[in-house]
Each structure stands twice: as structure tokens, then as C-alpha cells.
ZAMARGU-4260 file (C-alpha; in steps of 0.2 Angstrom, whole numbers, plus 5000, padded with zeros to 4 digits):
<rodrens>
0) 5797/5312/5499 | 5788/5325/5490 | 5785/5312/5474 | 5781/5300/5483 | 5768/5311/5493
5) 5759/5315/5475 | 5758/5299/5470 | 5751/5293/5486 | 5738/5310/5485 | 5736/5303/5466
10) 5730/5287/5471 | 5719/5291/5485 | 5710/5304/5474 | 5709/5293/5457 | 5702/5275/5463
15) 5692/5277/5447 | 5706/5280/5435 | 5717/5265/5427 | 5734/5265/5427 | 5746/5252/5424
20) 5752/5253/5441 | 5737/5244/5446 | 5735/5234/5437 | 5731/5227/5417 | 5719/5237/5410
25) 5709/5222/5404 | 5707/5220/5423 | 5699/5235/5427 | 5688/5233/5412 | 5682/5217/5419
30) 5679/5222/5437 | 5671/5237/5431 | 5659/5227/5420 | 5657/5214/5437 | 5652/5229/5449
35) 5639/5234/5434 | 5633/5217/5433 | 5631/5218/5453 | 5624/5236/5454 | 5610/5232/5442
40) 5607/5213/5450 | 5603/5220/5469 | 5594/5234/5463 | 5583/5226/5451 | 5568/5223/5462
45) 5567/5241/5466 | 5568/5245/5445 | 5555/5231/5444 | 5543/5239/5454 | 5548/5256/5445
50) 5544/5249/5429 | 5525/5245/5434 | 5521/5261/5441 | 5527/5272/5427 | 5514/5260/5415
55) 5501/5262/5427 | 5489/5276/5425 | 5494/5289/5439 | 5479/5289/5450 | 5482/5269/5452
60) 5498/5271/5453 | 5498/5285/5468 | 5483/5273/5478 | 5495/5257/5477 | 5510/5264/5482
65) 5528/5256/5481 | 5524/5246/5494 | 5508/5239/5493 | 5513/5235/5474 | 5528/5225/5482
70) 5521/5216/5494 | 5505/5210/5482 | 5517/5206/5470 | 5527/5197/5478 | 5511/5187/5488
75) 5502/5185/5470 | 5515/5179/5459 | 5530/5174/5472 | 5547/5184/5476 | 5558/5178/5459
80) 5544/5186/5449 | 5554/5203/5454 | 5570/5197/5444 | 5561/5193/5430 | 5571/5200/5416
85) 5588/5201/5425 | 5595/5190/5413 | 5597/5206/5401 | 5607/5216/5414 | 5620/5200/5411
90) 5619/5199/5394 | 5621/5219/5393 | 5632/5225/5405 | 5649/5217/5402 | 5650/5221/5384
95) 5642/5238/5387 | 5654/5243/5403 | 5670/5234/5393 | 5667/5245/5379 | 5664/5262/5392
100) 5680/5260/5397 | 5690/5255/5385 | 5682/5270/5374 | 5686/5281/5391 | 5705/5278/5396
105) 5708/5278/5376 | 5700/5295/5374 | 5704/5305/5389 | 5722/5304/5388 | 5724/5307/5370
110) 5710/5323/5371 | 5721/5327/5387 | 5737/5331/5376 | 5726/5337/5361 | 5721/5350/5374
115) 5734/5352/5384 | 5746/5358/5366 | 5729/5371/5363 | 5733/5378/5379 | 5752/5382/5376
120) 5748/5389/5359 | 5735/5399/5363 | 5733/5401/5382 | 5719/5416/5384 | 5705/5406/5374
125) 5710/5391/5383 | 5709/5398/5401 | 5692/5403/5397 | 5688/5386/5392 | 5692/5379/5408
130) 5707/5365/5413 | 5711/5354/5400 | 5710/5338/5410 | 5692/5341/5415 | 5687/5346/5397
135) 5695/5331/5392 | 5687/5321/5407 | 5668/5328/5400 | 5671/5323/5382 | 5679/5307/5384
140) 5664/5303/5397 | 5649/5306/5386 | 5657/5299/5369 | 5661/5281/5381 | 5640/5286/5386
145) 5635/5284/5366 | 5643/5269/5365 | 5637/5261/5381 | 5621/5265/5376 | 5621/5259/5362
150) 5622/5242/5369 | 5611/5246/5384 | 5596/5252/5374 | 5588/5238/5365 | 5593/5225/5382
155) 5582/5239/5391 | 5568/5238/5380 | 5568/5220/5383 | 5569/5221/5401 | 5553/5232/5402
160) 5545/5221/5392 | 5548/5206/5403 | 5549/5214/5417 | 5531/5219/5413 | 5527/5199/5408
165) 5524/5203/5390 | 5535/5188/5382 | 5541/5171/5390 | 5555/5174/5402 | 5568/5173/5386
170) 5580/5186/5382 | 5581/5178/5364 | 5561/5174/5363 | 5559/5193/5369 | 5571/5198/5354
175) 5562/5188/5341 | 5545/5194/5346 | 5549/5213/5346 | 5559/5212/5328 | 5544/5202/5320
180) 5528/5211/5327 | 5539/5229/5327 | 5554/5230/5317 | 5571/5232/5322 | 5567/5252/5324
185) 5558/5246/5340 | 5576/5242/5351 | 5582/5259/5347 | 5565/5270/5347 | 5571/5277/5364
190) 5590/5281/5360 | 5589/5300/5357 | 5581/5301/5376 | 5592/5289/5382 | 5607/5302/5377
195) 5596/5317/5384 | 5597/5309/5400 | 5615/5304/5401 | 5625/5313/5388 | 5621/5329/5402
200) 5626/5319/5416 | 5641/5312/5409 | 5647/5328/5405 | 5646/5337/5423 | 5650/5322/5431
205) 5668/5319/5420 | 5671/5337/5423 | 5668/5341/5439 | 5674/5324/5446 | 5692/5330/5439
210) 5690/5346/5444 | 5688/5341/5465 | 5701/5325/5457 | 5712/5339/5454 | 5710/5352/5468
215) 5711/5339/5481 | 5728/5333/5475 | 5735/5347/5477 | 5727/5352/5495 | 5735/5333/5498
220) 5752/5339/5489 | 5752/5355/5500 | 5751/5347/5517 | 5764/5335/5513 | 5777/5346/5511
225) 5790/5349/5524 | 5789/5360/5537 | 5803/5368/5549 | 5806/5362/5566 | 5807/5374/5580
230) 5824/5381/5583 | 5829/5376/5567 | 5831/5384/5551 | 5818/5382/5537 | 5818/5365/5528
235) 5819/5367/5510 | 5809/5359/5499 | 5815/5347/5486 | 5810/5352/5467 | 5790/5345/5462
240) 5791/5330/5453 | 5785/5330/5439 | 5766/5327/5438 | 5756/5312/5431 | 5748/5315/5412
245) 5728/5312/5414
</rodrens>
């Protein structure tokens, strides 16, 4: 009862996590590239609209408003005209989420036992540190960042480019124009920002998502276990099982 209680806490608190319990990894990868694909898609419009009023000078900006800029947008230039440019969230998203995760549950594991063998050998500097799992979470999060914005970055330049009409609504025509009247710096200009932003992120996300991960799990484990009936003796517990390597 009590293992399969932590496995059951395990896989309520870890939806996120692969194992090969459910499932091959290569379908995870692809469902998480699909739900990319999906989250950019629907919310494009709203990123459309985000895009022309950051390239607007503030006063206009502030005097059109979200809504007034949608609406003549839409009734100047018809409602597709806000998924102009979506094709690059396609074109992007499944190589940059496939190589995120594979780069995540390849990392996290082996930082988890690189860690986990610090912490035996030298416990004080490591308890300062912080859990090993969320320290390995954090890391292995903003490294699989890099690389998914790697890829991200130059299909985000397109985008704002035609999302903003500057070229003929061609992922490859985009691409051409920009390397010949630019260079190929011009895809990558706005990298070191773009890991500003996320790298942060990514690490507070991957650390503290393992942290309440973690805590919760054992909150579940607690309650599971078995307690005595009235007018009998105590019920003893069975030994933990052995817990799951993150």
C-alpha cells in the first residue's frame, strides 16, 4: 500500500516529468512540441497586435489602444491578416521544443546523481546549496533554454518582420531578404536578451517547480499512511519504498 501510494502521489505531482511508465519518450517530445505549436497558434493574434504597438511611438500607441488597433486591423486589412507570420511558430516550435526536452530529461537525471554523490561526500556545503533535485531541475531547465532559443531566435525575428508586413508572407522569402540586405548577424542580434529574459525564468521556475514537486509528495505520502482504528492497537506501517531518482 504505502508504494503504491508514492507512486500514485508521484504522478499526480509530476504531469510534467517523462517516465517510461508513460510512456516513450519520443511521445512526450512530440506532444510537447504539439501543445507548443497550439499555445503559440491561439495566442498569436494577441502577439500580433503586441508586436505593432511596441513599434509604435508611445503616444500613438497609448491613444489607439489594443482594441481600437484590433478592430481597424481587422476591418482594414480582414481577420487572416492577424496570423500573418504563424507559419514560423510551425516551422520553429517542433524542432525547438524536441530538442528542450530531449536536452532536459537527459540533463536533469544525470546532474541529479552528479549532485546527489556531492551531497554524500560533503554534506554541510551541500545543504547550504539547496536540494540536489531542484538544483538539478534549475540547471538542466535554463541549459535546455539555450538551446531552445537558439532555434527560436532567428524564426522570431521573422515573425516580427512579417507580422509587421515587411516581406511577402514567406517564411523562406523573409529569410533571404534579411541574410542579403543584413547578414546572418541580423537572426541572432537579439540572443543575449533573449537569454536575459528566460535563462532567469527558467532557473526559478525549474527550482521551485521541484521544490513544491517535492513537498507535496511527501504531504501526499504522509496522509496515505495507515492509521489505527479505534479499539485497536496501532497499525504498523510497512518500510518506505524506495523513492524514484529525479
Amino acid at each position: 500500500m504505502a508504494a503504491s501510494s508514492s507512486s500514485d502521489a508521484y504522478d499526480d505531482f509530476e504531469t510534467d516529468e517523462w517516465s517510461p511508465d508513460k510512456g516513450s519518450f519520443l511521445n512526450h517530445a512530440i506532444a510537447g512540441s504539439l501543445a507548443g505549436v497550439a499555445e503559440h497558434s491561439v495566442m498569436f493574434p494577441v502577439d500580433t497586435i503586441k508586436t505593432m504597438m511596441q513599434v509604435q511611438r508611445a503616444e500613438l500607441a497609448a491613444d489607439t489602444g489594443v482594441v481600437s488597433l484590433l478592430q481597424q486591423t481587422v476591418r482594414t486589412q480582414g481577420s487572416q491578416r492577424m496570423w500573418r507570420g504563424v507559419q514560423t511558430m510551425f516551422t520553429g516550435c517542433v524542432p525547438a521544443h524536441g530538442a528542450y526536452f530531449t536536452i532536459y530529461e537527459t540533463l536533469r537525471p544525470a546532474l541529479g546523481r552528479a549532485l546527489a554523490r556531492r551531497t554524500t561526500s560533503n554534506s554541510a556545503a551541500a545543504a547550504a546549496a539547496g536540494p540536489p533535485a531542484a538544483i538539478a531541475s534549475g540547471a538542466a531547465v535554463a541549459v535546455a533554454t539555450m538551446a531552445h532559443d537558439v532555434i527560436m531566435t532567428p524564426m522570431d525575428v521573422c515573425k516580427q518582420r512579417l507580422q509587421l508586413g515587411y516581406h511577402r508572407n514567406s517564411v523562406i522569402d523573409c529569410a533571404c531578404a534579411i541574410m542579403r540586405a543584413e547578414g546572418p548577424r541580423a537572426f541572432m542580434i537579439s540572443y543575449p536578451v533573449t537569454l536575459g529574459m528566460n535563462v532567469p525564468y527558467a532557473l526559478v521556475m525549474g527550482r521551485a517547480t521541484s521544490c513544491c514537486a517535492g513537498g507535496s509528495t511527501r504531504r501526499a505520502s504522509t496522509r496515505s499512511r495507515p492509521t489505527c482504528s479505534r479499539g485497536r492497537g496501532r497499525a504498523r506501517s510497512p518500510p518506505p519504498s524506495p523513492t524514484r531518482s529525479t
